[in-house]
Backbone as JSON, one array per atom type, in Angstrom:
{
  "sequence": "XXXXXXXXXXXXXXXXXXXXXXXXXXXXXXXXXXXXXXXXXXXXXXXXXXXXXXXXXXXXXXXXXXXXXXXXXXXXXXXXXXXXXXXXXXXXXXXXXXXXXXXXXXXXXXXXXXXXXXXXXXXXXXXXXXXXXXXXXXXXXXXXXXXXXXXXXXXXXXXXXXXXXXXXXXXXXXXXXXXXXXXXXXXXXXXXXXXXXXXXXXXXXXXXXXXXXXXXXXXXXXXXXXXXXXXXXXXXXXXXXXXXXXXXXXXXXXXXXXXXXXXXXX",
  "N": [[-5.73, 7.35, -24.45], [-4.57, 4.06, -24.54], [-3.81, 1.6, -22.21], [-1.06, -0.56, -22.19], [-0.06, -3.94, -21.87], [3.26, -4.99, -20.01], [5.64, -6.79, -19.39], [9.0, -8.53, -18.13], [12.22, -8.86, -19.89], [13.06, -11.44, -19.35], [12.76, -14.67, -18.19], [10.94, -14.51, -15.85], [8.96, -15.4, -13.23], [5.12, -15.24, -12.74], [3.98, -13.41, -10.22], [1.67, -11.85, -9.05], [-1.76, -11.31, -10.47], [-3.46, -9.37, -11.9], [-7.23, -9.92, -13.05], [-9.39, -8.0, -15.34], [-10.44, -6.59, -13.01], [-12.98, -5.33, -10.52], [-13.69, -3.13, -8.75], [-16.05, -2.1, -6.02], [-17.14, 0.46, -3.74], [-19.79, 0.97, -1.43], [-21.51, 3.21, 0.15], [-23.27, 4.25, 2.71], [-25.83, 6.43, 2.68], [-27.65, 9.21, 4.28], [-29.14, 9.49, 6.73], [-32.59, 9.74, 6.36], [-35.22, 12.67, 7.16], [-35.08, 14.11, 10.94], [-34.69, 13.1, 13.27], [-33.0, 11.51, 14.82], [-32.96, 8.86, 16.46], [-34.66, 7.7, 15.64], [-34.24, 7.31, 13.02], [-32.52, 5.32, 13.45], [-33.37, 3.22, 14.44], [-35.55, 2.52, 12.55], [-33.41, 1.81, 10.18], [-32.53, -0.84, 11.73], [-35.1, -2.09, 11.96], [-34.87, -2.84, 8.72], [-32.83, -4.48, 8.46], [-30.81, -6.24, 7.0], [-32.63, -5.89, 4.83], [-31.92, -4.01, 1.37], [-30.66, -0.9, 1.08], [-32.56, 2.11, 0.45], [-30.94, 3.95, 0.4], [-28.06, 3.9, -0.02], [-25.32, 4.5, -1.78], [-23.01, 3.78, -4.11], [-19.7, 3.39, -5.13], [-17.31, 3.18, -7.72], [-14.73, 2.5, -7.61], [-12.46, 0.87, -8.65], [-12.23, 0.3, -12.17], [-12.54, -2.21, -14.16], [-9.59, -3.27, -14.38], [-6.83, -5.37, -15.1], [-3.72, -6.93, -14.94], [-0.15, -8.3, -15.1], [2.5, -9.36, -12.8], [5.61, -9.5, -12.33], [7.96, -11.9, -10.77], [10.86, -10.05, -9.15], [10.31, -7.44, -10.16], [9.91, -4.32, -9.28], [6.96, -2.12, -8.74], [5.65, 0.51, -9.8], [2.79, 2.57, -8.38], [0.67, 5.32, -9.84], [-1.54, 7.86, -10.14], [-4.05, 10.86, -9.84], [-5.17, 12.47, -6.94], [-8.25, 10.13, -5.83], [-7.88, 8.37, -7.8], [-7.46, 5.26, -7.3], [-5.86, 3.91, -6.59], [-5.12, 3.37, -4.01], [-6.43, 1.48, -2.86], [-6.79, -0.14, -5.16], [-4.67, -1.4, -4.18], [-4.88, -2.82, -1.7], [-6.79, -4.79, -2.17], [-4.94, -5.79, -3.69], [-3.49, -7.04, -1.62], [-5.31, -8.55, -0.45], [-7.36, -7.37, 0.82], [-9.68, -6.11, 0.18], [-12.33, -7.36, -1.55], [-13.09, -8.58, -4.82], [-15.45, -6.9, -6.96], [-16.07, -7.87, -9.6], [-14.33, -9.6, -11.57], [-11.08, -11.22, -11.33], [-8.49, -11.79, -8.95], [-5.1, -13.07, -8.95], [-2.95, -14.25, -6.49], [1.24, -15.34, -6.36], [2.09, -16.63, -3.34], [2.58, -14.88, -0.14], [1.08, -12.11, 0.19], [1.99, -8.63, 1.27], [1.01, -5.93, 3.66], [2.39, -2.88, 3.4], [2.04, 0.39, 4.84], [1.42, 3.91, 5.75], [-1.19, 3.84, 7.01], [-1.79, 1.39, 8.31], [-2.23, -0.19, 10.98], [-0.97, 0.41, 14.58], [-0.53, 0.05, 17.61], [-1.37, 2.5, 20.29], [-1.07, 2.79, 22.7], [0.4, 0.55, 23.55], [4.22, 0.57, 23.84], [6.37, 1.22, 21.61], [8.34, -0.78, 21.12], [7.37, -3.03, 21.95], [5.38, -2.93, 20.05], [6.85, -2.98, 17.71], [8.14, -6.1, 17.88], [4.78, -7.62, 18.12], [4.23, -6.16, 15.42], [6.31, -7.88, 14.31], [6.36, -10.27, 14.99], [3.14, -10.91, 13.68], [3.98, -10.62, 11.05], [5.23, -13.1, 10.62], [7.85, -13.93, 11.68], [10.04, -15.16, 14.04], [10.69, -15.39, 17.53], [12.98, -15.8, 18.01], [14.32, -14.97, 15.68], [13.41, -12.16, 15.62], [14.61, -11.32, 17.81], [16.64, -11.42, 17.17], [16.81, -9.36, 15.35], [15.5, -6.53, 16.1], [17.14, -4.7, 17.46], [18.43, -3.8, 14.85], [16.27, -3.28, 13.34], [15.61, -0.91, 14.84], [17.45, 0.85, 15.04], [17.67, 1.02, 11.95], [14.92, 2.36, 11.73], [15.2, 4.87, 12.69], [14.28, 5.82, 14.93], [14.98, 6.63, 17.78], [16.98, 8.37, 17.37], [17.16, 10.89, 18.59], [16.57, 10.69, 21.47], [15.25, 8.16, 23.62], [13.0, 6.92, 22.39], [11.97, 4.98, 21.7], [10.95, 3.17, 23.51], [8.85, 4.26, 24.71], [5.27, 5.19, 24.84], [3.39, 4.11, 21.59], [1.53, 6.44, 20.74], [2.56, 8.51, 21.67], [4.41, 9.62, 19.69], [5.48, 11.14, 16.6], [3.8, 11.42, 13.31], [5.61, 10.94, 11.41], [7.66, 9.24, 12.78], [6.12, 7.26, 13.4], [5.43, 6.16, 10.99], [8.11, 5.58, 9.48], [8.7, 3.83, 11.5], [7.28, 1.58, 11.34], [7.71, 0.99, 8.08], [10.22, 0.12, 9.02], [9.79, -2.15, 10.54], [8.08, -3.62, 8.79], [10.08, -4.17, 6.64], [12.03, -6.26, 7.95], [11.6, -8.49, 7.05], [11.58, -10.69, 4.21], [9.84, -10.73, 1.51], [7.93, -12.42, -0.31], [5.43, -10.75, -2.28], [5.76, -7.49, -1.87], [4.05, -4.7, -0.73], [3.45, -1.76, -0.67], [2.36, 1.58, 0.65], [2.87, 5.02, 0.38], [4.88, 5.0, 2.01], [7.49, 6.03, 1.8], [7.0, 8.52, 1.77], [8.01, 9.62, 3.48], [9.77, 11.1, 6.46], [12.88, 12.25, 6.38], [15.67, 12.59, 3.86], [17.44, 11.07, 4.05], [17.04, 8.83, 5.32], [14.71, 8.18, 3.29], [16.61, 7.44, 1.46], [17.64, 5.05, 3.01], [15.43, 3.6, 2.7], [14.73, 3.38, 0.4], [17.28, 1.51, -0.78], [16.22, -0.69, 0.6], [14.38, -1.61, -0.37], [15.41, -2.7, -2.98], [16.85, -4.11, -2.35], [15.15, -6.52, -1.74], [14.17, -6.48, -4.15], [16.24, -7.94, -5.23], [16.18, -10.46, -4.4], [14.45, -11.83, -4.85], [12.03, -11.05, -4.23], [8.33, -9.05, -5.49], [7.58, -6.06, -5.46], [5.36, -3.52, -5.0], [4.88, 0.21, -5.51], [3.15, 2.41, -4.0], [3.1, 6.08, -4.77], [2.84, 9.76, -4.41], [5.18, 10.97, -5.22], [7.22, 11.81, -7.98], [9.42, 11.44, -7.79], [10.38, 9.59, -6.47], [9.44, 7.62, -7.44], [11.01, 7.1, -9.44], [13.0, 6.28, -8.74], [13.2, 3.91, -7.28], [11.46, 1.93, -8.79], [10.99, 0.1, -12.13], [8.73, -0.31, -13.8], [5.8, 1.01, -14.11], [2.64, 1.55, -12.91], [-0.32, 2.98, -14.31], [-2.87, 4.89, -12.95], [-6.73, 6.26, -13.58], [-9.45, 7.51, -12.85], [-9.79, 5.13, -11.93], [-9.73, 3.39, -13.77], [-6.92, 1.79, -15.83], [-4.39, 3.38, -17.31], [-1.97, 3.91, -18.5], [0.4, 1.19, -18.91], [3.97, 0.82, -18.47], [7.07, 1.1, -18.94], [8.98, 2.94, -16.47], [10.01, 5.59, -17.14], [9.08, 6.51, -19.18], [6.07, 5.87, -19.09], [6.46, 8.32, -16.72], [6.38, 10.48, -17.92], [4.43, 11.13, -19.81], [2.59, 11.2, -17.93], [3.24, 13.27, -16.42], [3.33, 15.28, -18.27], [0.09, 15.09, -18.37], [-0.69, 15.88, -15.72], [0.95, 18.82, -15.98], [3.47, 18.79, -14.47], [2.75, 18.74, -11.9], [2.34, 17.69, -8.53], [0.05, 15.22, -7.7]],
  "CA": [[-4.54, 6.5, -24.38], [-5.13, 3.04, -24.0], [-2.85, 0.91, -21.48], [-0.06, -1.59, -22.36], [0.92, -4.72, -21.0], [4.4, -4.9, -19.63], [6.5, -7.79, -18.67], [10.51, -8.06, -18.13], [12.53, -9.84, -20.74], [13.23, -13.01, -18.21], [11.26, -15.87, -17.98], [10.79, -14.76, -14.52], [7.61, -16.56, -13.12], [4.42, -14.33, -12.06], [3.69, -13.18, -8.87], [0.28, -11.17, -9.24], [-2.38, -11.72, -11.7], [-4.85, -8.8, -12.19], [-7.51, -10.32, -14.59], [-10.45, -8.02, -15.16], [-10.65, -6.51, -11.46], [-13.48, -4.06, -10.24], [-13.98, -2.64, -7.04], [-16.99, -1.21, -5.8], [-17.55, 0.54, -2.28], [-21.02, 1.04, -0.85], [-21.57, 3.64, 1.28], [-24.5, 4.35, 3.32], [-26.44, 7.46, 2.68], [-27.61, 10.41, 4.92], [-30.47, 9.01, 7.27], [-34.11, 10.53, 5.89], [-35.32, 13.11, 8.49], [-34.1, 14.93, 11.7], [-34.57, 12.18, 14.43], [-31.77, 10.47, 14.44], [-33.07, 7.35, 17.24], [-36.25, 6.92, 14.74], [-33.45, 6.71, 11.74], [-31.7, 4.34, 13.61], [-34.61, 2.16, 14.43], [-35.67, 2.23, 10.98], [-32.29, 1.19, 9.83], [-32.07, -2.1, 12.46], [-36.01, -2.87, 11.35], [-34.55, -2.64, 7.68], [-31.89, -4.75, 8.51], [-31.04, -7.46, 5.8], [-32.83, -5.74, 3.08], [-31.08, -3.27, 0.7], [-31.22, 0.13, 1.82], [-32.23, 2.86, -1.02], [-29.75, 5.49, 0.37], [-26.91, 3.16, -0.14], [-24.25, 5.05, -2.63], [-21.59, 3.03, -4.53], [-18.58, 4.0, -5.4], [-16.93, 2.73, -8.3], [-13.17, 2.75, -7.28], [-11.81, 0.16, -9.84], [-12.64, -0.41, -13.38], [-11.86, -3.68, -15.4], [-7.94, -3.39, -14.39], [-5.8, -6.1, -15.81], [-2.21, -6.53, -15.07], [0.57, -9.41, -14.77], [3.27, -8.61, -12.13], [6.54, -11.0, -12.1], [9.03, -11.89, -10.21], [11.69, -9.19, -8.98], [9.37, -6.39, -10.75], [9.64, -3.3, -8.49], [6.25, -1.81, -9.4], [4.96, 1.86, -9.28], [1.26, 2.79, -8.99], [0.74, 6.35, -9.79], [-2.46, 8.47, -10.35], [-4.04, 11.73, -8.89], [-5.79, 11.52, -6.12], [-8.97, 9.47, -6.16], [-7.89, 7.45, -8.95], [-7.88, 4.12, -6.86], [-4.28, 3.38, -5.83], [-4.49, 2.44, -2.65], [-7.88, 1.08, -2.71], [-6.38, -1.56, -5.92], [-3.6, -2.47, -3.36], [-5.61, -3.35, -0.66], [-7.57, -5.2, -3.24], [-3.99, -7.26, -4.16], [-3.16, -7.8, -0.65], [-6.5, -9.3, -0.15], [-8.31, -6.76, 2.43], [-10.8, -5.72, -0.44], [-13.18, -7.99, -2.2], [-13.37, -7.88, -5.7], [-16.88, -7.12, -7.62], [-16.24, -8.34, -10.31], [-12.79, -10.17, -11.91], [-10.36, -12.09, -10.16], [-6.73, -11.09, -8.35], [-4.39, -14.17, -8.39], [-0.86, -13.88, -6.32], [1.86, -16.19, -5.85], [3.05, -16.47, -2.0], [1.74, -14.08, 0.57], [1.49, -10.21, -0.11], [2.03, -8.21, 2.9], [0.94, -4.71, 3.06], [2.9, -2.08, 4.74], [1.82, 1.3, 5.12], [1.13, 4.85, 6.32], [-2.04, 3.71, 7.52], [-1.6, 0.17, 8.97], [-2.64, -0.41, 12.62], [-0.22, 0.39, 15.51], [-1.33, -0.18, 18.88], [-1.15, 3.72, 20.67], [-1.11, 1.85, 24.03], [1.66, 0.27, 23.89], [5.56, 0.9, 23.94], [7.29, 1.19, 20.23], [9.43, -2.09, 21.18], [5.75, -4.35, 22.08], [5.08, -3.03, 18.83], [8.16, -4.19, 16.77], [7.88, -7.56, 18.13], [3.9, -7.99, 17.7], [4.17, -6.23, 14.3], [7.47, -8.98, 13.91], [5.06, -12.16, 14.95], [2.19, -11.29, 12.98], [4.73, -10.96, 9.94], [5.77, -15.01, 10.66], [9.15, -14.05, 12.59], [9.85, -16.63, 15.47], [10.98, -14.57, 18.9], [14.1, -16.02, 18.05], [14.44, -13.91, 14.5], [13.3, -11.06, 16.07], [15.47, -10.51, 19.11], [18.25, -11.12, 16.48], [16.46, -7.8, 14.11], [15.22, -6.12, 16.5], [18.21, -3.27, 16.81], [18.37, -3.5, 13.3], [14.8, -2.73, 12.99], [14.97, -0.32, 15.39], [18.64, 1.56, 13.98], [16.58, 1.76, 10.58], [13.77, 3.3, 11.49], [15.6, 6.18, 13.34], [13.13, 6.28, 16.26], [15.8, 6.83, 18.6], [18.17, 8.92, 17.56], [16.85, 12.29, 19.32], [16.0, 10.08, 22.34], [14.89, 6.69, 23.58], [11.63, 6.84, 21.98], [11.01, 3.33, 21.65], [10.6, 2.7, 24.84], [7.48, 5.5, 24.95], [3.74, 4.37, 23.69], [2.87, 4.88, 19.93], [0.79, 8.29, 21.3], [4.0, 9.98, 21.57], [5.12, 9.59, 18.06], [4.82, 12.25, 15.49], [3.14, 10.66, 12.12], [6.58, 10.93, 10.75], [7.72, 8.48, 13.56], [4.83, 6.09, 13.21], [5.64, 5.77, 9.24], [9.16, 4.98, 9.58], [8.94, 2.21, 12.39], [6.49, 0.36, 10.32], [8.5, 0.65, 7.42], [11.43, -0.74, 9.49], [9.25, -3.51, 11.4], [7.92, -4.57, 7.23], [11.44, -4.55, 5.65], [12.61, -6.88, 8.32], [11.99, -9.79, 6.57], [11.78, -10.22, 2.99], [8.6, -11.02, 1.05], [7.4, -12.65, -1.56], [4.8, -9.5, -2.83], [5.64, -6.42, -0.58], [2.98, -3.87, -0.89], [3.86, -0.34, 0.09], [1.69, 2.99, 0.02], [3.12, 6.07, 0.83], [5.34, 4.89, 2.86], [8.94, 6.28, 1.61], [6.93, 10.14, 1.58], [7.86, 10.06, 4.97], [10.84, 11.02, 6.85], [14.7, 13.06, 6.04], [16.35, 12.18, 3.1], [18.48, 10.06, 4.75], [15.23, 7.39, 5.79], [14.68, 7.54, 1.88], [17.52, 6.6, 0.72], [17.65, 3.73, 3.32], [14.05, 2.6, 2.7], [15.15, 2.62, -1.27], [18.07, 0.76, -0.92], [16.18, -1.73, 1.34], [13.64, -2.01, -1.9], [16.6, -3.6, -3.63], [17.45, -5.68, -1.8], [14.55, -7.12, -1.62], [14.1, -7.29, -5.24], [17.47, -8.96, -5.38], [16.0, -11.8, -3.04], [13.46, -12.63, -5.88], [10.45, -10.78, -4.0], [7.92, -8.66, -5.48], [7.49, -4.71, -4.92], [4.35, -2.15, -5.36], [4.9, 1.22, -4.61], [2.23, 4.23, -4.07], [3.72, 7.25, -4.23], [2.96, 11.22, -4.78], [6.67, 11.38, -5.16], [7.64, 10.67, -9.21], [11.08, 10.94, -7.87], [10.42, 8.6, -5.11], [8.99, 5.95, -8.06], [12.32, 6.95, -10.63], [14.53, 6.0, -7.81], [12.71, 2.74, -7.22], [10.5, 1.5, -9.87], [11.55, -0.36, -13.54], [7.91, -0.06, -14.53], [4.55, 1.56, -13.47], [0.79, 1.42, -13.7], [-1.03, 4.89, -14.27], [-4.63, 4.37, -12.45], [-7.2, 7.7, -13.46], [-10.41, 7.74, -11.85], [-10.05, 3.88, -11.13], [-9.27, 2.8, -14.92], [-5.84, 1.64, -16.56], [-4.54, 4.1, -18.45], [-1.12, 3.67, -18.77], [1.58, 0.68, -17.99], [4.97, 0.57, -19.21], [8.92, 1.23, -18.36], [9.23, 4.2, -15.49], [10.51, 7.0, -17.7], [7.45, 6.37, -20.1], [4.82, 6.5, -18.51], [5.92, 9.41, -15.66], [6.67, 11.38, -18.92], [2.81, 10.84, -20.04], [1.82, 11.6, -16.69], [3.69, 14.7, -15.93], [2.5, 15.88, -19.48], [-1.02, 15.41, -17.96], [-0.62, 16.9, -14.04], [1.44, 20.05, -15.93], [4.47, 18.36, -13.45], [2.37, 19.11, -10.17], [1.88, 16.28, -7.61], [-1.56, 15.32, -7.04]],
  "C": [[-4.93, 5.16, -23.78], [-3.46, 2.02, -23.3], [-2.28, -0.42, -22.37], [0.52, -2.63, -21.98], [2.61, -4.72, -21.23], [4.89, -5.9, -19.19], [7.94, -7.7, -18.72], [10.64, -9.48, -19.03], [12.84, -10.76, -20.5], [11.87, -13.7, -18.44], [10.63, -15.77, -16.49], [9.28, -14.95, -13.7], [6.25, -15.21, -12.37], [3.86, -14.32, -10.73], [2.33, -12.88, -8.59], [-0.35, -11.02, -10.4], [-3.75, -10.89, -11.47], [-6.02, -9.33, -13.38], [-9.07, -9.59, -14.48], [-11.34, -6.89, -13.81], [-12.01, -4.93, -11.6], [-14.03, -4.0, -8.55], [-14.97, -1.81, -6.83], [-17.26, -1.4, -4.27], [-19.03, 1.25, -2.65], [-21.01, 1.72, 0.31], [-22.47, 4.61, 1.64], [-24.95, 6.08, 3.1], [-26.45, 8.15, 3.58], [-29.01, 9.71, 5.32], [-31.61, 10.02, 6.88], [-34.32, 11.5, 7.6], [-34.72, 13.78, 9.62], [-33.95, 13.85, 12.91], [-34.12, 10.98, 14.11], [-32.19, 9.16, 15.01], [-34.54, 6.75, 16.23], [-35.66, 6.19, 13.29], [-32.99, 5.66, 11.94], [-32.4, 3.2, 13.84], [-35.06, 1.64, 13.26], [-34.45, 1.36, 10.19], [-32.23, -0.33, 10.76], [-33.62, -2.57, 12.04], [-35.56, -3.65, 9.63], [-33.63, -3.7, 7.88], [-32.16, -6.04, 7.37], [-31.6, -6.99, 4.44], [-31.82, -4.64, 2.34], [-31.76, -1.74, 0.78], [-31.19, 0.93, 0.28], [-31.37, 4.43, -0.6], [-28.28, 5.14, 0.5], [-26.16, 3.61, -1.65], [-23.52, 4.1, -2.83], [-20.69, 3.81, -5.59], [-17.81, 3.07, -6.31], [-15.59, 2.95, -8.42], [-12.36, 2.17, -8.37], [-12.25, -0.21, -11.22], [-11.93, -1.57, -14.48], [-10.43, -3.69, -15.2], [-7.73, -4.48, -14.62], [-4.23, -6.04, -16.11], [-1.32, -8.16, -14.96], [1.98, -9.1, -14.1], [4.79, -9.64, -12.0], [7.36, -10.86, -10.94], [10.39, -10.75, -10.26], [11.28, -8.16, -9.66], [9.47, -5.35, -9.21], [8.36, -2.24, -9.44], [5.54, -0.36, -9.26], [3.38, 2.6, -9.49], [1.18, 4.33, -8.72], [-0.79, 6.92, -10.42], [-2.62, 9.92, -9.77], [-5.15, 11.36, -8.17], [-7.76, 11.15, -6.12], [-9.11, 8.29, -7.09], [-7.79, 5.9, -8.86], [-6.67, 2.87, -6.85], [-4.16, 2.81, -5.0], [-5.54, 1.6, -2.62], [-7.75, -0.59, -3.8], [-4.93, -2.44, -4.94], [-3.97, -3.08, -2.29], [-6.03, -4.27, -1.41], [-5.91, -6.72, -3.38], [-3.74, -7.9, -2.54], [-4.14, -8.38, 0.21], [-7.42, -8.74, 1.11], [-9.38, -6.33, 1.55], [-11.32, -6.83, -1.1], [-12.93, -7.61, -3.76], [-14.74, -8.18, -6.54], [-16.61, -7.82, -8.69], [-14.53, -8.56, -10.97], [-12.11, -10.68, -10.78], [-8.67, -11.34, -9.55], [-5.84, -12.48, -7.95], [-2.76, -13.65, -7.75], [-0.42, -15.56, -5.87], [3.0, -15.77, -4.41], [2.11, -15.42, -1.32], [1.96, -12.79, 0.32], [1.4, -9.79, 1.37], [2.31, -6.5, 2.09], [1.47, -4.2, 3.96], [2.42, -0.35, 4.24], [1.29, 2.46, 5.72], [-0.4, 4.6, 7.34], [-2.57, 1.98, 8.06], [-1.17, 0.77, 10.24], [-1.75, -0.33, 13.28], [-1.23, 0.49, 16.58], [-0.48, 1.48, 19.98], [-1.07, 3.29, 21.78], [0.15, 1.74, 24.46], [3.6, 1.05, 23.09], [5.67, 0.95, 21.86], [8.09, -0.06, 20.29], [8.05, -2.57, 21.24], [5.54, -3.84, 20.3], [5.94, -3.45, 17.51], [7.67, -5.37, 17.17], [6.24, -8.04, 18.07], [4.13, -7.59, 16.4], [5.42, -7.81, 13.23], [6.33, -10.03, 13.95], [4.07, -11.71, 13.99], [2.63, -10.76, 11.71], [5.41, -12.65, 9.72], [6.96, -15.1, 11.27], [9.18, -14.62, 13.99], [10.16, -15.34, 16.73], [12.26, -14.67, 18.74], [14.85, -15.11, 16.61], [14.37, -12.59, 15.0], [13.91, -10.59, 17.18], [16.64, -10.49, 18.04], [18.08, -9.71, 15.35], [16.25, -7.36, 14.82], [16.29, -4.97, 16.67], [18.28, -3.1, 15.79], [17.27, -2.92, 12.51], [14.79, -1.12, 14.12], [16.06, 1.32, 14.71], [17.99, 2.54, 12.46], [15.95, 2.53, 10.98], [14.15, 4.92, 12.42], [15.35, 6.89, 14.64], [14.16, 7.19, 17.33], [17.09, 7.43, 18.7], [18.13, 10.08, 18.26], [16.35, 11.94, 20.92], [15.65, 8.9, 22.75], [13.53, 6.62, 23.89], [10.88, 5.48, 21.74], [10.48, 2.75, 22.7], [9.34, 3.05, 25.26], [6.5, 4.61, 23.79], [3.82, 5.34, 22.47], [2.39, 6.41, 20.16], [1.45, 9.53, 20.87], [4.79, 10.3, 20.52], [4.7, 10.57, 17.06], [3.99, 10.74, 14.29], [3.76, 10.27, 11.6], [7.12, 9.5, 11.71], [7.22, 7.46, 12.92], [5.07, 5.5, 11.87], [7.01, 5.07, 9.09], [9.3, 3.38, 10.78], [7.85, 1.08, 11.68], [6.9, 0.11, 9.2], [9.46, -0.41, 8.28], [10.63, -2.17, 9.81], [8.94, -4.34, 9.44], [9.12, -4.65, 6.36], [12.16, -5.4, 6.6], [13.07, -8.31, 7.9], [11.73, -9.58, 5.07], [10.61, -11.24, 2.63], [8.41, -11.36, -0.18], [6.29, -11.21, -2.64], [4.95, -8.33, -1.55], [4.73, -5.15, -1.33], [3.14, -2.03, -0.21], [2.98, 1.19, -0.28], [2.29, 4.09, 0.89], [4.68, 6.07, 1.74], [7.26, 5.81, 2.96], [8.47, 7.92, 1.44], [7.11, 10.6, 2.84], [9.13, 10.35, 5.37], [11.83, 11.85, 5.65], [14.66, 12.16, 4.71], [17.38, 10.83, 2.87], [17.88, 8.43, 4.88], [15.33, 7.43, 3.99], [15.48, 6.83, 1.21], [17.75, 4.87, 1.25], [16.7, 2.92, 2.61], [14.1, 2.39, 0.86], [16.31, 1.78, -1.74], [17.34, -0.74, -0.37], [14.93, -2.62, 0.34], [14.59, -3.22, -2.91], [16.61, -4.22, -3.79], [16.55, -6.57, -1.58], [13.95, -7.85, -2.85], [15.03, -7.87, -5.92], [17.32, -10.68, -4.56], [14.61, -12.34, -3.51], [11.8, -12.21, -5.67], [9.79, -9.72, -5.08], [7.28, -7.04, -5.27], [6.65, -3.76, -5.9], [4.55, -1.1, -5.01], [3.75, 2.34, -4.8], [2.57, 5.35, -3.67], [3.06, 8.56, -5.1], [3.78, 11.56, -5.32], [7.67, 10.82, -6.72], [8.98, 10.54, -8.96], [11.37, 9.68, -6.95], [10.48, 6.91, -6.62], [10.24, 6.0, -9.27], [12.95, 5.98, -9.9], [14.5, 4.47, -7.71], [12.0, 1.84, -8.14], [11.13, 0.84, -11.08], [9.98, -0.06, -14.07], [6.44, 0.51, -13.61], [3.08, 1.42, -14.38], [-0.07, 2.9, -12.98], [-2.49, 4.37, -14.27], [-4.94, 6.45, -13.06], [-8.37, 7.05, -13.76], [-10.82, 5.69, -12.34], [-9.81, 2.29, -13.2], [-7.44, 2.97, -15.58], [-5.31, 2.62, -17.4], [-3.12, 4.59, -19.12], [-0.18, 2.47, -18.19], [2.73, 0.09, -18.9], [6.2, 0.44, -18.48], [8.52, 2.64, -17.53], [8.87, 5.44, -16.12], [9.51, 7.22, -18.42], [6.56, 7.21, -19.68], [4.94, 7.26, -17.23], [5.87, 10.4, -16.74], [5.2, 11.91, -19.4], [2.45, 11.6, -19.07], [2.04, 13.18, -16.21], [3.45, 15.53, -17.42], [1.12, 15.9, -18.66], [-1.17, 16.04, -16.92], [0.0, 18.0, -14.24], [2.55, 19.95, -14.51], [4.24, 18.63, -11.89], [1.66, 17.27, -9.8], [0.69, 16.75, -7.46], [-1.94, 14.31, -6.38]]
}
């Protein structure tokens, strides 16, 4: 099955410009030998040249996509197929080997595995995750309940107040949702992030999708969850093992897909 470009019937202007893209990780072999301080010596003499127990990993192949304006977008594969690894890639934390990745405006990635500081409080962390989203002090004392309401932290307790530490995973996923839907984004970037949390958190965190692509931004989603990407999505891109291999309208291509996975999440 060979992939499809997709665009919406608007003239609506593009946001992200896959042209080509490949991604390749490199990752270091199994030191020769049993003495590890002689491997490691060896390795810092070595330094600068190209090591021959250096593995690469070919995560992306040739992808090619065009993403527009108000496009809620769903990236779906099983796992290995190089989902999160091409979104990192758009929101500019990966390199790419070979092809280019153009966006218009800033992408901002939010998810399951973006940095919280375990240290500090759940409130220090709203308001740093707020500033190093571009929100003034003065934006953010005015979201800040609103960010905090959303994300639920506090309804079994006044958990915000307590360091990250004390947070289940479930926790931790939802207040970073809340802290990245505070403001509204030109490309919002999301992995995993809506497989988290009650029913209740979903429905918010898909309404708050919306609204965001009512406000002219941008939206990727990576999900396990094909009901998660019905609920949200108008069109999707089917990654398998790091190549294109479907992108169309929603219903399409999960139809394809759940023909191939025999309707099991992977």
């Amino acid at each position: 099955m060979t992939a499809s470009p997709s665009s919406p019937g608007t003239a609506s202007p593009p946001t992200v410009i896959a042209d080509g893209v490949h991604i390749v990780y490199r990752v270091p072999g199994a030191s020769a030998g049993r003495g590890s301080a002689t491997a490691a010596l060896s390795r810092i003499l070595r330094r600068g040249e190209r090591s021959r127990g250096v593995r690469e990993v070919h995560a992306v192949r040739g992808v090619s996509f065009t993403a527009y304006q108000g496009e809620a977008i769903g990236l779906i594969g099983t796992n290995g197929s190089g989902k999160s690894t091409l979104l990192r890639a758009v929101a500019g934390l990966l390199p790419t080997e070979r092809g280019r990745i153009l966006t218009r405006g800033r992408p901002s990635l939010m998810g399951v595995n973006a940095a919280l500081m375990d240290d500090l409080t759940g409130e220090r962390n709203v308001v740093l995750g707020a500033l190093a989203m571009g929100l003034t002090r003065e934006q953010i004392k005015e979201r800040y309940a609103d960010i905090v309401d959303f994300s639920g932290i506090n309804e079994k307790g006044d958990f915000i107040s307590l360091p990250m530490r004390t947070y289940s995973s479930g926790m931790r996923a939802r207040l970073r949702f809340s802290i990245g839907a505070a403001r509204d984004h030109d490309v919002l970037l999301i992995d995993e992030a809506l497989a988290t949390g009650d029913r209740a958190f979903q429905r918010r965190s898909e309404a708050r999708i919306h609204e965001l692509r009512r406000k002219a931004g941008t939206v990727f989603l990576v999900s396990h969850s094909n009901k998660s990407i019905r609920d949200t999505c108008d069109r999707v891109l089917w990654l398998e093992h790091g190549e294109l291999r479907l992108d169309g309208p929603t219903d399409e291509v999960l139809a394809e897909y759940e023909k191939f996975t025999g309707g099991k999440r992977r």
